[in-house]
Each structure stands twice: as C-alpha cells, then as structure tokens.
DRENZATOR-392664 format. One record per residue (C-alpha): residue number from 1; residue in three letters; x, y, z. Coordinates in Angstrom, 2 decimals, decimal comma. Each point is the difference from the previous one (the first is absolute). Layout:
BEGIN
+-------+------+---------+---------+---------+
! torba ! dopa !       X !       Y !       Z !
+-------+------+---------+---------+---------+
!   NUM !  ALA !       X !       Y !       Z !
...
+-------+------+---------+---------+---------+
//
This chain:
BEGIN
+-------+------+---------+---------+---------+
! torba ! dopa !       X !       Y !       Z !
+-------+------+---------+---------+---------+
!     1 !  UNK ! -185,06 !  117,53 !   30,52 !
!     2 !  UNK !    1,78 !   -3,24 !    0,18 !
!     3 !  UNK !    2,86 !    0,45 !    2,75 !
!     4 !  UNK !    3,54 !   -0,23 !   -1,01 !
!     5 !  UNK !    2,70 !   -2,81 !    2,22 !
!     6 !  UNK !    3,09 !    1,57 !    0,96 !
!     7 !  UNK !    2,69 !   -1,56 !    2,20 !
!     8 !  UNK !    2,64 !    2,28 !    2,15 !
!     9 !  UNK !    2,67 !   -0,65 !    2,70 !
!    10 !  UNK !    0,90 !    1,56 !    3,02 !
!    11 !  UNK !    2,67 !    3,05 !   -0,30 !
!    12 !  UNK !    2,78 !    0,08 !    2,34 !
!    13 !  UNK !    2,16 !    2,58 !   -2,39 !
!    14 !  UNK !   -1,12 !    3,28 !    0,43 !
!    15 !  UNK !    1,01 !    3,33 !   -0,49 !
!    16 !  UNK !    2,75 !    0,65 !   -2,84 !
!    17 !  UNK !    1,06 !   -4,18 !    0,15 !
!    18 !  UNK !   -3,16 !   -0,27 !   -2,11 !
!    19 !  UNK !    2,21 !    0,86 !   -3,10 !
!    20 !  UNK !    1,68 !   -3,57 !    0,48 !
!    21 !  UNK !   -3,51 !   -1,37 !   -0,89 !
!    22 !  UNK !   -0,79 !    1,68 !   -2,80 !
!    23 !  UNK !    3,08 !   -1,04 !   -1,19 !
!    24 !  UNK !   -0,58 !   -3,67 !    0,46 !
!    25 !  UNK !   -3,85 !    0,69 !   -1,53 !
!    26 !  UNK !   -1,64 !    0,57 !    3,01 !
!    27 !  UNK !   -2,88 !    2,52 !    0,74 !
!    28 !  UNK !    0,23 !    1,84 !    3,31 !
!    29 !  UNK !   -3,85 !    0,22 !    0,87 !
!    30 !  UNK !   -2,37 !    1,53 !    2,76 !
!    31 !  UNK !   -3,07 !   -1,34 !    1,63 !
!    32 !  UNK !   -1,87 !    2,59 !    1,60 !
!    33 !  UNK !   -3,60 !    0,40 !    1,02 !
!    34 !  UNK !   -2,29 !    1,78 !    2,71 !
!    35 !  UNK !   -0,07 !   -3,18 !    2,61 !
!    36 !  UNK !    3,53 !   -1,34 !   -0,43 !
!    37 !  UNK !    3,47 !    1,40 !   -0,22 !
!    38 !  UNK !    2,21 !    0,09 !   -2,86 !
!    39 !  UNK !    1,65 !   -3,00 !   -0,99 !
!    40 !  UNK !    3,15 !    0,43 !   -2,08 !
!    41 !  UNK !   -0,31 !   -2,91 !   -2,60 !
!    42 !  UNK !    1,72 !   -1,21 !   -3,19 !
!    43 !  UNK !   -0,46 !   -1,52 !   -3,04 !
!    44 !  UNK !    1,30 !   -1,51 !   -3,16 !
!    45 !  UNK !   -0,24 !    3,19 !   -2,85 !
!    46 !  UNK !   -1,05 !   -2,35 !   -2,59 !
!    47 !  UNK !   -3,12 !   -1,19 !    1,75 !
!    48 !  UNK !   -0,65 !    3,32 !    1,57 !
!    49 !  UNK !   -0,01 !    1,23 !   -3,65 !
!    50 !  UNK !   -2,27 !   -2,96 !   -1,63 !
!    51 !  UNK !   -2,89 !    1,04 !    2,80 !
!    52 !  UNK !    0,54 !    3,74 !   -0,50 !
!    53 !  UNK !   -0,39 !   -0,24 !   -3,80 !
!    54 !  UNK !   -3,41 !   -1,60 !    0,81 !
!    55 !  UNK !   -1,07 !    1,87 !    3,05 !
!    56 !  UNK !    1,37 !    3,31 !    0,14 !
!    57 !  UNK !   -0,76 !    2,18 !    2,96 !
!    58 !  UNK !   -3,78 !   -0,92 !   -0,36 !
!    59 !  UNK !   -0,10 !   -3,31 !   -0,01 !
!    60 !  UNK !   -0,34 !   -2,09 !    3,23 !
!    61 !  UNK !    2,25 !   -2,33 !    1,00 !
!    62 !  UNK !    0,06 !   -2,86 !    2,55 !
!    63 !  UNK !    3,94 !    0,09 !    1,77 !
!    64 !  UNK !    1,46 !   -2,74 !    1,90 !
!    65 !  UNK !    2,21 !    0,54 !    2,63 !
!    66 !  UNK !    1,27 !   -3,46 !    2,03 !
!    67 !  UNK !   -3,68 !   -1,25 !   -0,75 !
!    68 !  UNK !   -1,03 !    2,87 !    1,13 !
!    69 !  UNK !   -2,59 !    1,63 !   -2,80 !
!    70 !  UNK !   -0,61 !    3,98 !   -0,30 !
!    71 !  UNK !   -2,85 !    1,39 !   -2,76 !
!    72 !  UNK !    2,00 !    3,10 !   -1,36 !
!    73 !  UNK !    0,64 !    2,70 !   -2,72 !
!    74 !  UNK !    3,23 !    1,02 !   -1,42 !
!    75 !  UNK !    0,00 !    3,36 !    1,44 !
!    76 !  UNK !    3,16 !    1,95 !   -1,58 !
!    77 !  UNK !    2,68 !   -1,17 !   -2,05 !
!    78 !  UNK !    3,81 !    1,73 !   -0,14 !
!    79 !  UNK !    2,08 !   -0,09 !   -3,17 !
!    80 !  UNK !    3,11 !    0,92 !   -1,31 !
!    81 !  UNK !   -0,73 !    3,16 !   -2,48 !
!    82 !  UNK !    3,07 !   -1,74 !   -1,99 !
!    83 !  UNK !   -0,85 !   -3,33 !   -0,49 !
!    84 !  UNK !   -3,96 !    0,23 !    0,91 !
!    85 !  UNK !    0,75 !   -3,06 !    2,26 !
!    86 !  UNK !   -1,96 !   -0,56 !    3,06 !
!    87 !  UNK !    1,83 !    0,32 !    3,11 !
!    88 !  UNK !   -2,03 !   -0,22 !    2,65 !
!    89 !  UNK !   -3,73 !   -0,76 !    0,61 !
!    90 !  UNK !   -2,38 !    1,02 !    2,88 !
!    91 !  UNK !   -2,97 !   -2,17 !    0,38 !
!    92 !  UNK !   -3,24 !    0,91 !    1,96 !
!    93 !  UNK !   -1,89 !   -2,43 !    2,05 !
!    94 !  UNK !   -3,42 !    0,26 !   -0,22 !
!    95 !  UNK !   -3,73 !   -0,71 !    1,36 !
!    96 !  UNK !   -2,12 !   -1,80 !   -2,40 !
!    97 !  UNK !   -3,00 !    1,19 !    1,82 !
!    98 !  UNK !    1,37 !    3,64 !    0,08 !
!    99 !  UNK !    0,01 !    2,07 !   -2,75 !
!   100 !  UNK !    2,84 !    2,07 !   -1,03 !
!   101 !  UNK !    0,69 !    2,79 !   -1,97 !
!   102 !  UNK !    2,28 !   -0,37 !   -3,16 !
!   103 !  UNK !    1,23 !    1,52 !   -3,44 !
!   104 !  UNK !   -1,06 !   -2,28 !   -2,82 !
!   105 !  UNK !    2,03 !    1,25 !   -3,61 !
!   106 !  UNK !   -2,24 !    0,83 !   -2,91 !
!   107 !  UNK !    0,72 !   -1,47 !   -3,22 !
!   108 !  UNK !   -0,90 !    1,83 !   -3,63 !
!   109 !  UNK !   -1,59 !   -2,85 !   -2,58 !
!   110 !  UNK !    0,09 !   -0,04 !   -3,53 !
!   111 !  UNK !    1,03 !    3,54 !   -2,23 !
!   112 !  UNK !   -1,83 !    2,67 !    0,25 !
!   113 !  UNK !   -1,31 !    1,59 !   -3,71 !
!   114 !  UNK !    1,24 !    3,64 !    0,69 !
!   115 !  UNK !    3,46 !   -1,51 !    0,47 !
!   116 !  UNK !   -0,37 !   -2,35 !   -3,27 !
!   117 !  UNK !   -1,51 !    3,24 !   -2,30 !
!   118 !  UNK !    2,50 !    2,00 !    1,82 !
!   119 !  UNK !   -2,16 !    2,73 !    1,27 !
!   120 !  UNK !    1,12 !   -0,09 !    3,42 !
!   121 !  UNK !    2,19 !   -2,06 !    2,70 !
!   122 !  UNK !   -1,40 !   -2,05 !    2,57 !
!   123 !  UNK !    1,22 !    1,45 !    3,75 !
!   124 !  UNK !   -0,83 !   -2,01 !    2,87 !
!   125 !  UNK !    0,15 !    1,69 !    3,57 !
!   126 !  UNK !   -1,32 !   -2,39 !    2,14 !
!   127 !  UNK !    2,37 !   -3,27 !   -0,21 !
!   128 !  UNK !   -1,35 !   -1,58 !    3,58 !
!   129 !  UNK !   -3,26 !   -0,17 !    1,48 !
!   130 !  UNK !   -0,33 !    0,29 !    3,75 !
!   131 !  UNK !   -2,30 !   -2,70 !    1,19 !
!   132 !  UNK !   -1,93 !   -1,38 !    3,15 !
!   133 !  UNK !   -1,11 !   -3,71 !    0,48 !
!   134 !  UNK !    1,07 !   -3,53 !    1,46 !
!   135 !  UNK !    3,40 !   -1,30 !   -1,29 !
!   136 !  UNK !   -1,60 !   -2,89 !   -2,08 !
!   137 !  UNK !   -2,11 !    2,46 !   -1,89 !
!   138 !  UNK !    2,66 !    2,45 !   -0,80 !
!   139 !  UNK !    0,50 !    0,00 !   -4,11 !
!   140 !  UNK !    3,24 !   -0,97 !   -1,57 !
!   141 !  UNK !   -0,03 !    2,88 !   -2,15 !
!   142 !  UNK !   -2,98 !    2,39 !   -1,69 !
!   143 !  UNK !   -0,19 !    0,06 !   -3,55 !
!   144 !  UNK !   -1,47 !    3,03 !   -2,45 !
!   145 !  UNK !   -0,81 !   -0,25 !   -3,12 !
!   146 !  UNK !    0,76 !    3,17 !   -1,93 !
!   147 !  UNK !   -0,66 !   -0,90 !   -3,63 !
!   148 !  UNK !   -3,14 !    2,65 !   -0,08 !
!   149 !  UNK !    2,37 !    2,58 !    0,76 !
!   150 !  UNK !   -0,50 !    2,26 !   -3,58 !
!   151 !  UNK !    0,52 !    3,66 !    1,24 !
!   152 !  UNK !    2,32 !    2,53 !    1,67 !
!   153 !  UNK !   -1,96 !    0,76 !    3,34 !
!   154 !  UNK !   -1,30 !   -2,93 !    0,60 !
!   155 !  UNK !    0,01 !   -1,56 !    3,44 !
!   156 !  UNK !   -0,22 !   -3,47 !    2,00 !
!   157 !  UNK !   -0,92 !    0,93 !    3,82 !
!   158 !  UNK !    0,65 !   -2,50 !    2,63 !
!   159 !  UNK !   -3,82 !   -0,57 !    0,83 !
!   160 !  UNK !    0,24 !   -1,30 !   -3,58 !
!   161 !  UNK !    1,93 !   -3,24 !    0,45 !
!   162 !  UNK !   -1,35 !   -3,14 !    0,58 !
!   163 !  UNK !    0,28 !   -1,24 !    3,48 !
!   164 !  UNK !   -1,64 !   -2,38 !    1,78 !
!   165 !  UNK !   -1,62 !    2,88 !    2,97 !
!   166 !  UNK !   -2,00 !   -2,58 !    1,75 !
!   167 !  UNK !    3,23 !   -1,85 !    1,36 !
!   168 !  UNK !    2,44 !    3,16 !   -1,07 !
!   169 !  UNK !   -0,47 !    4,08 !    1,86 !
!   170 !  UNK !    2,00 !    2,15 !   -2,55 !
!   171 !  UNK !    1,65 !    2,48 !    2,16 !
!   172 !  UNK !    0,71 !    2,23 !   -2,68 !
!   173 !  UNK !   -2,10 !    3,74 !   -1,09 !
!   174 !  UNK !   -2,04 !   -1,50 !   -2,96 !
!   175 !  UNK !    0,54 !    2,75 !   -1,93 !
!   176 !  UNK !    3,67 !   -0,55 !   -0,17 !
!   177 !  UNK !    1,17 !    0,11 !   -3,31 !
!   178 !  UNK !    1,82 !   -3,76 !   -0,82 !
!   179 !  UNK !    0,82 !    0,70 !   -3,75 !
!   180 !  UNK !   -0,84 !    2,68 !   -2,19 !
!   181 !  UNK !    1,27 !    0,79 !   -3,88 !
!   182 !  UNK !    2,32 !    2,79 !   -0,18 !
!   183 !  UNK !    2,07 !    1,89 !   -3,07 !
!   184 !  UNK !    3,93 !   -0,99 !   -0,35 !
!   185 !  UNK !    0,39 !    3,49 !    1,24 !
!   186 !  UNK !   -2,31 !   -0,22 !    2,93 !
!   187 !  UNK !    1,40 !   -3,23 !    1,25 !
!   188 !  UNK !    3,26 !    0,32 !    1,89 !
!   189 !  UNK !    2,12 !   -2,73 !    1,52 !
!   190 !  UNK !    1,20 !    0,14 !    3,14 !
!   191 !  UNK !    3,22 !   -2,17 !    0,97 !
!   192 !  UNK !    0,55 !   -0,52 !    3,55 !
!   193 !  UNK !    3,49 !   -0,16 !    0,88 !
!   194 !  UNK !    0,81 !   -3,87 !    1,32 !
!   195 !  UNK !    2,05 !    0,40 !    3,23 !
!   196 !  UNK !    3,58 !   -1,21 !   -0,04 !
!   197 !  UNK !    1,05 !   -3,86 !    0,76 !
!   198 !  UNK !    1,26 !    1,28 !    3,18 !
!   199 !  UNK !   -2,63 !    1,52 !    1,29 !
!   200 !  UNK !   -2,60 !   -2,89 !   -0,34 !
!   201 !  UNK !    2,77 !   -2,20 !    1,60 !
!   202 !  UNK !   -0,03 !    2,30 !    2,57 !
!   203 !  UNK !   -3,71 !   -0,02 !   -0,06 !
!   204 !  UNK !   -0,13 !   -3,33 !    0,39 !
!   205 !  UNK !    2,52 !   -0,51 !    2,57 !
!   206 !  UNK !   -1,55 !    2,74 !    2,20 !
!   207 !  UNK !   -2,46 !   -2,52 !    0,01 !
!   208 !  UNK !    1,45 !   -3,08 !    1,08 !
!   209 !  UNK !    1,54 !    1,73 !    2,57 !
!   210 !  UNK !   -3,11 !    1,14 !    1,45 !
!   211 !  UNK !   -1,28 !   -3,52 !    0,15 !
!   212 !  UNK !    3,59 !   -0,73 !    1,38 !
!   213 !  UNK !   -1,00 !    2,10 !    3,47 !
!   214 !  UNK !   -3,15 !   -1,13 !   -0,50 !
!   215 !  UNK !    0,91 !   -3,23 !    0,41 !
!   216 !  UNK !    2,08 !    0,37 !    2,82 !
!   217 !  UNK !   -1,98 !    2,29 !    1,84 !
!   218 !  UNK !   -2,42 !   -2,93 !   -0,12 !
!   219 !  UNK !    2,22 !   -2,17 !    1,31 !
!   220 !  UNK !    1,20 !    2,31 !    3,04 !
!   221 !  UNK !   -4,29 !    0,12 !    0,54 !
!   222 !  UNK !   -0,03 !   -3,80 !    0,34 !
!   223 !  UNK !    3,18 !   -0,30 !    2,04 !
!   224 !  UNK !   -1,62 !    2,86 !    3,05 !
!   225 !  UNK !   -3,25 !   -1,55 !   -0,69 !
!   226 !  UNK !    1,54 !   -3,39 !    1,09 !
!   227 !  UNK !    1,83 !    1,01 !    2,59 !
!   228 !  UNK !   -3,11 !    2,36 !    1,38 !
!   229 !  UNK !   -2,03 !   -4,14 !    0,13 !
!   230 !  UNK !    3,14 !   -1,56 !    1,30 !
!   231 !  UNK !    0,70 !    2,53 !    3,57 !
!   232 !  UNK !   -3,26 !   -0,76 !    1,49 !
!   233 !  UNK !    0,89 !   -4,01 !   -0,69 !
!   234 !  UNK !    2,85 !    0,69 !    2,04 !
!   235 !  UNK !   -0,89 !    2,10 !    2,56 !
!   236 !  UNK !   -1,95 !   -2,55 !    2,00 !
!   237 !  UNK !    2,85 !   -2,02 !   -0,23 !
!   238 !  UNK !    2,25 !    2,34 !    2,00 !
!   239 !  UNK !   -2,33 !    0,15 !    3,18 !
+-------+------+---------+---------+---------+
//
C-alpha cells in the first residue's frame, strides 16, 4: 500500500492548555512506539483530516518530524460524542520489517436479495477483522459481497472472506459468524450509550498529562545522567 506524507510539529502545550489549540485548529497528537518515547506533536486539523479520510487507522503513513521521517499507523482517534470532531490523535510508530497485529473494518457490498424480497434483515456481527502481517500489506478495508444472501439462516463465516493469507494470518475462529440473515423480530439493535463531552475531555486530558510527566521525567533522566558523565570529568581536576 502506497504510504501516506504527513507533516507534524513539536508540542510544547500539554496537559489541559491543549484546548487553546484546538481552538486555533490545531490537533494535539502522540508519537509513540516500542524503541522511542512519546513525542507530543501537533498538527493543522484540516490536513490531519484530508490523510485520515484516505488512510484511516489501516493505512500507513510516512510522518515528518524536523526532517526527521517515522513509518506509522493512526492508532486511536478521540472525538467529541457532540460534534463527532476529532480531538486528539495517537499515532504508532512502526517496523516495516515487523509485523503487527491490527483490526481491519469489514465492509457489506451491494444488497442482499432477502432484504430486497423482504424475507429477512441482514445482521452483521463481525464489523472488524483482527489481522497479522507487515504494515505495507495491511488492507485498507475488507469488502463482502452479500447479494446471494436469499434466506433467513443463512450465514457468512469469517474463513469465508477473501483475504490475501499468503501475506495476511487471520487471527480470528473461522467459524465466526460475520453476517447472517435474521427476522425483524430476531434482529435487535443495540445502542451503546456515547459518553458525555466531559468525560472524553477528561479522557483526553488524562492523557496529555501523562505524556506531561513523561516528558519531564525524561528530562530529570537526562539532567542525573549528565551530571553522573560530568563528576568523574571533574574529579581529576580536584587532585
């Protein structure tokens, strides 16, 4: 999969400050990954939300930092339950000789015939697939095709989709059921409650203040670390 440019900045505003960005169109972000520490970044919204549209959290990107490049996926995404905007983004750095393991979503194609003759209602229960391989070769999406869907009872199991298993390990049972055609009355909807705006501020600022003492815990590390190199300069010195 082609990868994706993104350019960030540097965060100095952390913690609860990071509302003055958002305000101004800014993205708090996070860079994290298993060989570096996170890196509080930001970004414009509107660019943020150009690549998004194309990548989603699948698609790999190539961030630059001060020149610096990082291959990455767009690990999580907060939003406000109100206004569905994004407000804040956490990147992951990745290996592109590693492979990781990822949730890809599954998309229904076309109608399916029991819905159009009405004889039954099409439930999916499996929206994401859980997925192993290198970051180039994860899928954008997975598309089914449920047009020969005719009658209640019948099934589409997740060793049914087409996937590409030479590159792709499908972590999934295969006998999991992904979509299967139900009666009105057998269906039922379930509507998650969507947490308050408050609490996914607080969410999020829970986690900028992490990376806060993060970030200075780091710096305390360099400073002894320094000093620790610096006494036996000096010690010489003072016979």
């Amino acid at each position: 999969m082609e990868k994706l440019k993104l350019a960030l900045e540097p965060r100095s505003v952390l913690g609860k400050k990071v509302k003055s960005l958002r305000g101004q169109g800014v993205l708090p972000a996070n860079l994290f990954g298993k060989d570096i520490k996170s890196i509080a970044l930001q970004i414009p919204e509107k660019d943020f939300r150009k690549v998004f549209k194309e990548a989603g959290e699948t698609g790999l990107l190539e961030l630059t930092v001060k020149n610096q490049l990082y291959p990455a996926l767009i690990h999580h995404t907060q939003r406000d339950p109100l206004t569905g905007k994004i407000i804040h983004v956490d990147l992951h750095k990745v290996n592109l000789k590693e492979k990781i393991i990822t949730m890809v979503p599954i998309k229904l194609t076309s109608e399916s015939e029991a819905e159009k003759s009405g004889v039954g209602l099409i439930l999916q229960t499996l929206n994401e697939l859980e997925v192993e391989s290198l970051p180039a070769d994860i899928p954008h999406e997975i598309t089914l095709d449920i047009s020969n869907l005719t009658e209640v009872g019948q099934t589409i199991h997740v060793k049914d989709l087409k996937v590409n298993r030479e590159k792709i390990e499908v972590k999934n049972d295969p006998e999991e059921v992904v979509v299967s055609v139900q009666t009105a009355e057998m269906k039922e909807e379930v509507v998650e409650e969507a947490p308050a705006p408050e609490e996914v501020e607080a969410i999020a600022e829970k986690g900028e203040e992490e990376v806060a003492e993060k970030t200075e815990e780091g710096k305390e590390e360099k400073e002894e670390k320094e000093a620790a190199e610096e006494k036996p300069r000096r010690e010489p010195q003072q016979q």
